[in-house]
N, C-alpha and C positions, 0 to 999 in steps of 0.2 A: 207186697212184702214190706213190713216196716224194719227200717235201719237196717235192710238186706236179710233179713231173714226169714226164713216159713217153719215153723213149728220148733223153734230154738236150735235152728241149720243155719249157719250162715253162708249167703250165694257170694259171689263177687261177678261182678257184670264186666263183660268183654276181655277174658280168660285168655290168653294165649295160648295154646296146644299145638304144638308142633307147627304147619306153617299154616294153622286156624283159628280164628277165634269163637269161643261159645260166648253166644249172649248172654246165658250164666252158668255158671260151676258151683257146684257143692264140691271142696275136696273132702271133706270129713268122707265125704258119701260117693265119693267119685264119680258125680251124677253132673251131667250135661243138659239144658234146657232152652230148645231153639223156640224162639218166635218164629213163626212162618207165617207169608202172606201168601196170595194166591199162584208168586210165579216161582213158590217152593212145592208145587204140587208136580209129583212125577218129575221132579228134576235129578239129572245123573249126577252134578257136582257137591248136590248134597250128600246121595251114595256116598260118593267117595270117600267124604269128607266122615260121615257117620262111620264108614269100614276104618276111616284110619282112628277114627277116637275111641271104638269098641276094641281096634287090634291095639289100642292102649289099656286097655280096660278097662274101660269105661262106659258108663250106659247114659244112652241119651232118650230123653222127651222130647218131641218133638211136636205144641201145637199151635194151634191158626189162630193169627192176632184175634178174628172176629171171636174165637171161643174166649180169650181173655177180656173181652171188652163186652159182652154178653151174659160170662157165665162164670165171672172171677173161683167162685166158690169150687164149683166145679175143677176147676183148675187147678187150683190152690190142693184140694183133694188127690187128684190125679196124681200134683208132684210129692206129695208126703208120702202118698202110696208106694209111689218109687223110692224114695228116702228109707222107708221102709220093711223095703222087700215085698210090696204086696202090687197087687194088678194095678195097671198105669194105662187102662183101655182108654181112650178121648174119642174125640171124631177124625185124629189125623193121624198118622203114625206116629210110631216110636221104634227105636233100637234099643238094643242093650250093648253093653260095651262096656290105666293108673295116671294120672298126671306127668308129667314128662318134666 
């Protein structure tokens, strides 16, 4: 993303949301975008963490460093889709889920 942005969206990196932080936020788009590594796989705190930012309404992406250091474009795609309204399938999960 140059100067924080993806497709003329601006993110802001480490977001405070209640008592969490998102790696990044789109507020225009009320969209949420975790980097996860390996020891985000099946973990319940991120559950949680996704139920409280979606019971804000908000939707979160959520994918795996190795797909942004491999497959940027892909990526990059993935989060406009979201931005967008359209399918945000990756290799990792995602939720769907206002700012606070």
């Amino acid at each position: 993303m140059k100067a924080k942005r993806l497709g003329g969206y601006k993110f802001i990196r480490q977001m405070p949301i209640g008592p969490y932080f998102a790696d990044f936020a789109c507020r225009s788009k009320e969209l949420v975008v975790e980097l996860d590594g390996s020891q985000h796989a099946d973990n319940s705190y991120d559950r949680r963490r996704d139920e409280f930012m979606r019971g804000e309404g908000l939707s979160v992406v959520r994918v795996w460093n190795a797909d942004v250091l491999k497959s940027r474009r892909s990526v990059c795609k993935t989060i406009l889709a979201a931005l967008e309204g359209g399918s945000t399938r990756m290799s990792s999960p995602q939720t769907s889920g206002s700012f606070s």
